[in-house]
KEKE-3310 file (N, C-alpha, C; in steps of 0.2 Angstrom, whole numbers, plus 5000, padded with zeros to 4 digits):
npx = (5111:5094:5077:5067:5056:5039:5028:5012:4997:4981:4965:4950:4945:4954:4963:4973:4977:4977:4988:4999:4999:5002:5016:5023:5022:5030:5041:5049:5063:5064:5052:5043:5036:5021:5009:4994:4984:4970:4959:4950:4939:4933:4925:4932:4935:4945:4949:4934:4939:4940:4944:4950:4965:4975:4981:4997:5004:5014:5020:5031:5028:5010:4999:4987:4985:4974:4970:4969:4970:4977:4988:4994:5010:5015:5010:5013:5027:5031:5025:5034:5045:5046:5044:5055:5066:5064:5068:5079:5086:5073:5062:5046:5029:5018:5000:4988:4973:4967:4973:4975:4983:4993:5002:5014:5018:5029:5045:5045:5055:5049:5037:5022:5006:4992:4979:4961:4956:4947:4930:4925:4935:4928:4930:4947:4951:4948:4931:4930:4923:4925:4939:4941:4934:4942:4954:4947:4948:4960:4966:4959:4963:4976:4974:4967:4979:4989:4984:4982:4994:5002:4996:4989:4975:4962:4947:4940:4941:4951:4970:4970:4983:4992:5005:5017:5020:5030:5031:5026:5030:5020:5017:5027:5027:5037:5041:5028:5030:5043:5036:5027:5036:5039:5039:5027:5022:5020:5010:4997:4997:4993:4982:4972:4971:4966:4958:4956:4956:4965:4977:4989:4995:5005:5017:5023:5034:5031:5019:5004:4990:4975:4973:4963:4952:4938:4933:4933:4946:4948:4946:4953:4966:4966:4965:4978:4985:4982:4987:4999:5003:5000:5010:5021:5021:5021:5031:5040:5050:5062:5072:5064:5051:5037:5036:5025:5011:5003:4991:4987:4989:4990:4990:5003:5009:5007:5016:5018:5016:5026:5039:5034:5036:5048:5054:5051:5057:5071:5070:5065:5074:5084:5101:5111)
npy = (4961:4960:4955:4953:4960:4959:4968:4966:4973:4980:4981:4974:4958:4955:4945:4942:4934:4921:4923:4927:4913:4906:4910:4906:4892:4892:4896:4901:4897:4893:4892:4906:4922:4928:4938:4945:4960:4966:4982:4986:4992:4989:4976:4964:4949:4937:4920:4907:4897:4879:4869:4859:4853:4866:4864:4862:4875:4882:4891:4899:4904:4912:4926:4937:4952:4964:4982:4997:5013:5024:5017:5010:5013:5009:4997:4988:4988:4984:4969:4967:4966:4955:4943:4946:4944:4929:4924:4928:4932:4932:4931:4940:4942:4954:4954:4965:4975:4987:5003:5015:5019:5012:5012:5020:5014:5008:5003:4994:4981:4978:4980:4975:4978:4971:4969:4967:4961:4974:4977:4990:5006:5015:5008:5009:5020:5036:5049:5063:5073:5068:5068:5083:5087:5076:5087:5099:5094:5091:5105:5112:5101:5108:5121:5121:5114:5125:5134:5128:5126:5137:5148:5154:5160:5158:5166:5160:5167:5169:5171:5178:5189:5199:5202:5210:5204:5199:5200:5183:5177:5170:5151:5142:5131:5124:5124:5118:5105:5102:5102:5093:5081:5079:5075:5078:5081:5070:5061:5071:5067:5055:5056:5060:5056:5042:5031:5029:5017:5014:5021:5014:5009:5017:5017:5006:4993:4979:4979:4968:4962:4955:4942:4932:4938:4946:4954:4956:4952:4961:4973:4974:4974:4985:4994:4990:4998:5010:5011:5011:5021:5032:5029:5030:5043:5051:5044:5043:5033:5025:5015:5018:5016:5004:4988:4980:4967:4957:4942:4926:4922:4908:4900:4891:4891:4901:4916:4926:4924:4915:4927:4934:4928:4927:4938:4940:4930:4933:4939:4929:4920:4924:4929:4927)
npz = (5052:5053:5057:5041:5034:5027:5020:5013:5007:5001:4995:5002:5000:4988:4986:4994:5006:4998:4989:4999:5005:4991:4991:4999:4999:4986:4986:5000:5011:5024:5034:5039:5048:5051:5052:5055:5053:5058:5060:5076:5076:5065:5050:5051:5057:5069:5062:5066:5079:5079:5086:5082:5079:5074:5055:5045:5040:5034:5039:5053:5063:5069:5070:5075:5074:5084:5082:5087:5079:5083:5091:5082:5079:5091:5093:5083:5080:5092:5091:5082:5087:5096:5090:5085:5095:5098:5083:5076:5066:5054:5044:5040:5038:5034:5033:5027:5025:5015:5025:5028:5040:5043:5033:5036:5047:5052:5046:5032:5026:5012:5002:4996:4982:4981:4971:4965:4952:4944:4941:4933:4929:4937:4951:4954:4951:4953:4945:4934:4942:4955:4957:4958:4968:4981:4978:4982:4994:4998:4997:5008:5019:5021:5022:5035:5041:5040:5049:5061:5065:5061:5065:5055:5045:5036:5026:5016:5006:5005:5010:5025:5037:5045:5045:5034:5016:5002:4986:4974:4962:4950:4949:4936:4922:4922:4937:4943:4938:4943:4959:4956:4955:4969:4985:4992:4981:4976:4983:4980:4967:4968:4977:4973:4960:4962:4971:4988:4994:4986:4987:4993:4982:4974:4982:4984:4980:4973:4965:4964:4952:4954:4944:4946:4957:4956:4939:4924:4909:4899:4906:4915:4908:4904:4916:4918:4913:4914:4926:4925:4916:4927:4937:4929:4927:4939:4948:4941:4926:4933:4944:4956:4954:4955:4950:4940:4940:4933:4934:4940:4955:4957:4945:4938:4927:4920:4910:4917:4932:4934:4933:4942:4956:4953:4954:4968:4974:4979:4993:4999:4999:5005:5015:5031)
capx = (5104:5089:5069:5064:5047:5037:5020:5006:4991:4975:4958:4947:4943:4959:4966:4982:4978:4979:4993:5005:5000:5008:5022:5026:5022:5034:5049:5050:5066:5064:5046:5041:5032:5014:5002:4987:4982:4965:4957:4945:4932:4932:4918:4938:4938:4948:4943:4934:4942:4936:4942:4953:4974:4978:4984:5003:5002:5022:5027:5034:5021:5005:4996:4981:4984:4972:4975:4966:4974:4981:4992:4999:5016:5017:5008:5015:5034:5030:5024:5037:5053:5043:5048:5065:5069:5064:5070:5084:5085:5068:5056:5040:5026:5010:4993:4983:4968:4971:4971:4981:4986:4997:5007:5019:5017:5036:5048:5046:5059:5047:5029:5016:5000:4987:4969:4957:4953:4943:4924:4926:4939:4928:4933:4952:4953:4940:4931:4933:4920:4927:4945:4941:4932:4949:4957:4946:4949:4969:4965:4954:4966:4982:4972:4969:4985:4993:4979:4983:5003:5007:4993:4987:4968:4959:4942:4936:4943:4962:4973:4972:4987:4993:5011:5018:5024:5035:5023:5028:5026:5013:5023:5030:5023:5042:5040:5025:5034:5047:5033:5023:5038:5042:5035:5022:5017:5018:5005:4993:4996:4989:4975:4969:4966:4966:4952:4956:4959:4969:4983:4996:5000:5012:5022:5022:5038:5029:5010:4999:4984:4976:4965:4957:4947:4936:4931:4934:4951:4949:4944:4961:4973:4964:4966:4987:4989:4982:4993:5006:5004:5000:5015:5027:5020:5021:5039:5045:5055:5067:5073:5061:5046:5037:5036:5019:5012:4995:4991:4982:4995:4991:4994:5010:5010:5006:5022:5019:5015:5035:5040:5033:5037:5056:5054:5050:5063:5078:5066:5062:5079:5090:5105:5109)
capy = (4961:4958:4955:4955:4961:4961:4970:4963:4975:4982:4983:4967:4952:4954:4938:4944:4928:4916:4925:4925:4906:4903:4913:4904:4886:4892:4902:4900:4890:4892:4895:4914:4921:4929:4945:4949:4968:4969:4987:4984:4995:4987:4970:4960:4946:4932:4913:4905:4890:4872:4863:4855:4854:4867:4860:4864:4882:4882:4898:4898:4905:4913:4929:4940:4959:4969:4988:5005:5019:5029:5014:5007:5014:5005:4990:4986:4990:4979:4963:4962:4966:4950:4940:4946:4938:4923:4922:4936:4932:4927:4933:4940:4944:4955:4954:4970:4978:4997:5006:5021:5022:5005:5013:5022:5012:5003:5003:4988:4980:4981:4983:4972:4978:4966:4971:4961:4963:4978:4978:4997:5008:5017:5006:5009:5031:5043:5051:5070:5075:5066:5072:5090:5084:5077:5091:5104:5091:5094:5113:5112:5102:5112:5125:5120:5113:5131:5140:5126:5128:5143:5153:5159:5162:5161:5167:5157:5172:5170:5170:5186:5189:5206:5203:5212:5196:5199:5196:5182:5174:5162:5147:5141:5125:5118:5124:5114:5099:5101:5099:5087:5076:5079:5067:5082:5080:5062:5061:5075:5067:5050:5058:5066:5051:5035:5029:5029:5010:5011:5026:5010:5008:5021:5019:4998:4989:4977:4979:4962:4965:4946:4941:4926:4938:4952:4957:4956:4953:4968:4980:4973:4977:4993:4996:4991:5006:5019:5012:5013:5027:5034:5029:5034:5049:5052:5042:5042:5027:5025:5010:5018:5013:4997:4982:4977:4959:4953:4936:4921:4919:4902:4898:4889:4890:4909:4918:4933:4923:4916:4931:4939:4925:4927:4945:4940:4925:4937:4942:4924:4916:4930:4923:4930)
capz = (5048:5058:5053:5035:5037:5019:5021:5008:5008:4998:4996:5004:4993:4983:4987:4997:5007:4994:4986:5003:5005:4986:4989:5005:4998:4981:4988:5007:5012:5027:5037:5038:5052:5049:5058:5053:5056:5058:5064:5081:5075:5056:5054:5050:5063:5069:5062:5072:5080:5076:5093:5081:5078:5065:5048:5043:5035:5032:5043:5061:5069:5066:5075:5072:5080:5082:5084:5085:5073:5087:5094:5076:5078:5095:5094:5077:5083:5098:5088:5080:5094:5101:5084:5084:5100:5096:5080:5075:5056:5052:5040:5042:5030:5038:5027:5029:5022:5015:5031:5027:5045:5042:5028:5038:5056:5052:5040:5031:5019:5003:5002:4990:4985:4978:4971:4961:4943:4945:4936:4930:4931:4944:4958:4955:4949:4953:4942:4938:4948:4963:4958:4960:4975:4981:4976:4986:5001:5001:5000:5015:5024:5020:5024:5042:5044:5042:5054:5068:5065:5057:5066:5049:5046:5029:5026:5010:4999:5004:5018:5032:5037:5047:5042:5026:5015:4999:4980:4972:4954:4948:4947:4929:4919:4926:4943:4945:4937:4949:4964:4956:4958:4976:4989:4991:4972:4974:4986:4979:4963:4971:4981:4968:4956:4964:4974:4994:4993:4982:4988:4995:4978:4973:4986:4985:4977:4967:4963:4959:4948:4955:4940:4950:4960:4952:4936:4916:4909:4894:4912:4918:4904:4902:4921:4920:4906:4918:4933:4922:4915:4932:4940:4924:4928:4947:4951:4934:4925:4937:4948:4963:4951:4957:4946:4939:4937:4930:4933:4945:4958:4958:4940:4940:4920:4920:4912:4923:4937:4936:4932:4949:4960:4952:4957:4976:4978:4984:5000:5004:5002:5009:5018:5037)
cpx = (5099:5085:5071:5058:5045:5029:5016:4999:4989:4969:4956:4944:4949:4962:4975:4983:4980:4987:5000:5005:5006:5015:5027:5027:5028:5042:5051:5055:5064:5057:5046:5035:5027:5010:4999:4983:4976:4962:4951:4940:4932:4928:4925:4936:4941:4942:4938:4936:4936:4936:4949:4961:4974:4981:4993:5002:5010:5023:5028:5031:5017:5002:4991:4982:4979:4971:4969:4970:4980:4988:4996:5007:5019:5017:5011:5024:5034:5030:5031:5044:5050:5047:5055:5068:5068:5068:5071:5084:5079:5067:5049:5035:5017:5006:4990:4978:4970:4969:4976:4987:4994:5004:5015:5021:5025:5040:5051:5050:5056:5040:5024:5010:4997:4980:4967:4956:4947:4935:4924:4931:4938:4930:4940:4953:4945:4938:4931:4930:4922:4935:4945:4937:4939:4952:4957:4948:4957:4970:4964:4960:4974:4980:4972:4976:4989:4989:4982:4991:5006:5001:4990:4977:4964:4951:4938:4940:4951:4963:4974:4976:4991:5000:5014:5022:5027:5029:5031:5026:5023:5020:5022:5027:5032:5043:5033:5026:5038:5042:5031:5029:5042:5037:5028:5017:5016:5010:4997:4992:4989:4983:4972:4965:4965:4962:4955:4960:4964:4980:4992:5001:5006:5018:5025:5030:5036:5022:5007:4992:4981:4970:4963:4953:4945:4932:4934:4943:4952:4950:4952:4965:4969:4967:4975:4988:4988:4986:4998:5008:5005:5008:5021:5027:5021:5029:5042:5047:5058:5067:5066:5052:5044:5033:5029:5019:5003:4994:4987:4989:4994:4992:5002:5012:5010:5014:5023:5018:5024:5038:5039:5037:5047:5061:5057:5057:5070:5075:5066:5065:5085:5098:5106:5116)
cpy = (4958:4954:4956:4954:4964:4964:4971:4969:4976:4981:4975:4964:4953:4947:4939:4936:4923:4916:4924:4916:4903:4904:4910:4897:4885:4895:4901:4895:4889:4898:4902:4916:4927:4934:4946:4951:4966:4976:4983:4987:4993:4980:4967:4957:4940:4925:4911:4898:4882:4867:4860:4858:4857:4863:4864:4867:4884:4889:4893:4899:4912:4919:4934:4945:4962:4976:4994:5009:5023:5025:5009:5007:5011:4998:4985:4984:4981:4970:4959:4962:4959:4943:4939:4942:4933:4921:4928:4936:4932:4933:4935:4943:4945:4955:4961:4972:4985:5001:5013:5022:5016:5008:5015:5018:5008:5005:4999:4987:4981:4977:4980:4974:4974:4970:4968:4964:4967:4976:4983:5002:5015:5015:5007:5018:5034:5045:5060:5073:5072:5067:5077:5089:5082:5083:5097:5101:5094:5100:5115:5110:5105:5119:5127:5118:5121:5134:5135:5128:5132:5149:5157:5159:5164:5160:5166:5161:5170:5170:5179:5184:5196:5206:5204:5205:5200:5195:5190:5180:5168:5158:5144:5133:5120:5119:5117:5106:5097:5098:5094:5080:5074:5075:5072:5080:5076:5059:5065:5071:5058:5053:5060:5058:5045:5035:5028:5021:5007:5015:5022:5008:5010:5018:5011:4996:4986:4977:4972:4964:4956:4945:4936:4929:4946:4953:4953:4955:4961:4976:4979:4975:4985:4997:4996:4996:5008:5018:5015:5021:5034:5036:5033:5043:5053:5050:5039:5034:5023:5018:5011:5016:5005:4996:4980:4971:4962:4945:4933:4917:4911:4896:4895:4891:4897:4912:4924:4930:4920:4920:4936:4935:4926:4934:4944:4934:4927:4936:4937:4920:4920:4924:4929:4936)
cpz = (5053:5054:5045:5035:5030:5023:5013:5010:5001:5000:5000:4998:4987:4980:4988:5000:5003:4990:4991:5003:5000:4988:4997:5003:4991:4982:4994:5007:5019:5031:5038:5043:5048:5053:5052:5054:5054:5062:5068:5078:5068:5057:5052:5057:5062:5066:5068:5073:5081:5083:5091:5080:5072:5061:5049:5040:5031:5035:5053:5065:5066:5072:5071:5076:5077:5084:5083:5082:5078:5092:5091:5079:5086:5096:5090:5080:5087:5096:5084:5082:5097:5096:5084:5089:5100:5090:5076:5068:5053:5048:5043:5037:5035:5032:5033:5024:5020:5018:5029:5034:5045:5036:5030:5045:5054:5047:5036:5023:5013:5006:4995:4990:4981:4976:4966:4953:4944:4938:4931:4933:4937:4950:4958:4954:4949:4948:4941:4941:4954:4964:4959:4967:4981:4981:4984:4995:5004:5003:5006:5022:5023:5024:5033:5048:5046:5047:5061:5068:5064:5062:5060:5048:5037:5032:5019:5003:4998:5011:5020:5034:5039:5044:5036:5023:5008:4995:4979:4967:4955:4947:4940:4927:4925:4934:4946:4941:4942:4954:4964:4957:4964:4979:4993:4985:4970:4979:4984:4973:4964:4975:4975:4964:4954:4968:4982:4996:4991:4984:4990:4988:4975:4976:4986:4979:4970:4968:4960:4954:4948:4949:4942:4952:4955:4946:4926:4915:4904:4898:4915:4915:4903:4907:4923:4916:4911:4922:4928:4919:4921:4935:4936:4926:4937:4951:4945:4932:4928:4942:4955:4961:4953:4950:4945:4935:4936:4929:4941:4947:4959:4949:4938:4933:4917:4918:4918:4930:4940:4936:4938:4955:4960:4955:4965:4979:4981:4992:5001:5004:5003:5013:5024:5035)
residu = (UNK:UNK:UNK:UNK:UNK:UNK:UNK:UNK:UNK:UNK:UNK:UNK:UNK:UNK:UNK:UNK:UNK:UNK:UNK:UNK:UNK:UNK:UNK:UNK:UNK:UNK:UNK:UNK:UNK:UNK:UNK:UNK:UNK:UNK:UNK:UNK:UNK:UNK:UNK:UNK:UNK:UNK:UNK:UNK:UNK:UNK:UNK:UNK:UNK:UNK:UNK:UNK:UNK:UNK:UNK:UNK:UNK:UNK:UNK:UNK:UNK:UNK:UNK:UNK:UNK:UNK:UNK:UNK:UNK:UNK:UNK:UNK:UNK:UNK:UNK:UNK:UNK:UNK:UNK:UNK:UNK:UNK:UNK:UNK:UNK:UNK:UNK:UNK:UNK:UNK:UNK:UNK:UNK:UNK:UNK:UNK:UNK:UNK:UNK:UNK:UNK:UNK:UNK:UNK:UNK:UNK:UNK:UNK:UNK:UNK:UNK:UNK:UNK:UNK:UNK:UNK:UNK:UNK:UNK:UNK:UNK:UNK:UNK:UNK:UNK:UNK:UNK:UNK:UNK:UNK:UNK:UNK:UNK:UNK:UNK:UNK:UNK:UNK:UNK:UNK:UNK:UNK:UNK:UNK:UNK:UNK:UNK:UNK:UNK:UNK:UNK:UNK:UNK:UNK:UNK:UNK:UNK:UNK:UNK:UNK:UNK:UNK:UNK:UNK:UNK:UNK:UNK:UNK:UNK:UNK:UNK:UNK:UNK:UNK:UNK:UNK:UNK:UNK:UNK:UNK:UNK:UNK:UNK:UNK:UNK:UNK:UNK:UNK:UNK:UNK:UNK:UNK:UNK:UNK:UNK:UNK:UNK:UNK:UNK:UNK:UNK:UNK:UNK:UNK:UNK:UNK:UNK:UNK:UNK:UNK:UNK:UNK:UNK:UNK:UNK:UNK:UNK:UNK:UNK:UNK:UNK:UNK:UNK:UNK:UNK:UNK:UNK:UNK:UNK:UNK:UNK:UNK:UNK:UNK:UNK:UNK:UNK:UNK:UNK:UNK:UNK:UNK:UNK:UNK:UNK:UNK:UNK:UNK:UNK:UNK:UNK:UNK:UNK:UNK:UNK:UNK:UNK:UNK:UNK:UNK:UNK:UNK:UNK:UNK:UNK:UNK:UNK:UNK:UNK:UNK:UNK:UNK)
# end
């Protein structure tokens, strides 16, 4: 067993920061090392330094990469083969912004997202003008995907095509059940009605919903039905379903706040 590398993302302003702080001052036995992706073309930058001796933050060490999209799946890799030789068991826990290009750049033990107490359920799911908008996008690039791959060539009406193909049937109400649960229909079903920001969810272990930063609490329980209902619908009941919390990771008193932290304590006292 090597690295256990957690990766914490969402939108900005969520309060991932504060939320790994907790989770490192309540759970952590032993120090947990820290990266924090930001993209060079994004305004994200480093603090600026005081002159003076950082304070005791409780990890092992601390670094700030920052990365162009085209060199994630190298420079990410890299940062953290550099970790492991130093310290072959350890932990690590990256803070990221919702970059999409970050989702896949590793293949990190379990995956947290965070986002704020939304104001209106605009900033978390489209509305259906902007899901059929979405929609038409996936088309487009499906579209182009087969033309550069397949050689195939549509001309707005349908696809041209010199070679005879075989008719097939319109697909069945359970035929498009079947796709919609494949990691195709998982994906489409997330582009479609989730907000850009938001797409890391799905695929996230356990989901925070931070009510410290953000908006209303009645927008908040309003905004956990629709994940939920989302997700029940997109990867089912099932064990591969993540975990939703509600709460101010720093409430100690908060039942959902023990109740997430209890979630997370396997990951952050693992044994080697």
């Amino acid at each position: 067993m090597g690295l256990m590398v957690t990766f914490v993302s969402g939108p900005r302003r969520s309060g991932k920061s504060v939320f790994i702080q907790e989770l490192i001052r309540s759970e952590y036995e032993k120090p947990p090392h820290y990266l924090r992706l930001a993209a060079k073309r994004g305004d994200k930058r480093p603090p600026q330094s005081t002159g003076k001796s950082p304070e005791p933050c409780g990890v092992a060490s601390a670094r700030w990469l920052s990365y162009e999209c085209d060199e994630i799946f190298d420079v990410l890799p890299t940062a953290l083969t550099e970790i492991h030789r130093a310290d072959r068991y350890g932990s690590v826990l990256i803070e990221a912004d919702a970059d999409p290009h970050l989702r896949h750049a590793y293949p990190y033990d379990q995956r947290i997202f965070v986002l704020p107490a939304p104001i209106s359920l605009r900033e978390v799911f489209r509305t259906a003008d902007e899901a059929a908008g979405a929609l038409r996008e996936v088309l487009d690039d499906t579209a182009a995907f087969a033309t550069e791959i397949y050689g195939m060539f549509f001309d707005g009406q349908g696809m041209i095509d010199d070679d005879a193909s075989e008719p097939r049937r319109a697909m069945t109400a359970s035929s498009w059940r079947s796709f919609l649960h494949s990691p195709l229909g998982d994906e489409l079903a997330t582009r479609i009605q989730l907000q850009p920001s938001y797409h890391g969810l799905v695929e996230s272990d356990v989901v925070l919903l931070n009510t410290a930063n953000g908006g209303s609490l009645p927008v908040a329980d309003q905004c956990m039905r629709q994940i939920e209902k989302l997700l029940t619908r997109v990867r089912g009941q099932g064990s591969n379903s993540p975990e939703l919390f509600r709460c101010d990771p720093r409430d100690v008193d908060d039942p959902q706040r023990v109740k997430l932290f209890k979630t997370l304590a396997p990951m952050c006292r693992r044994a080697k």
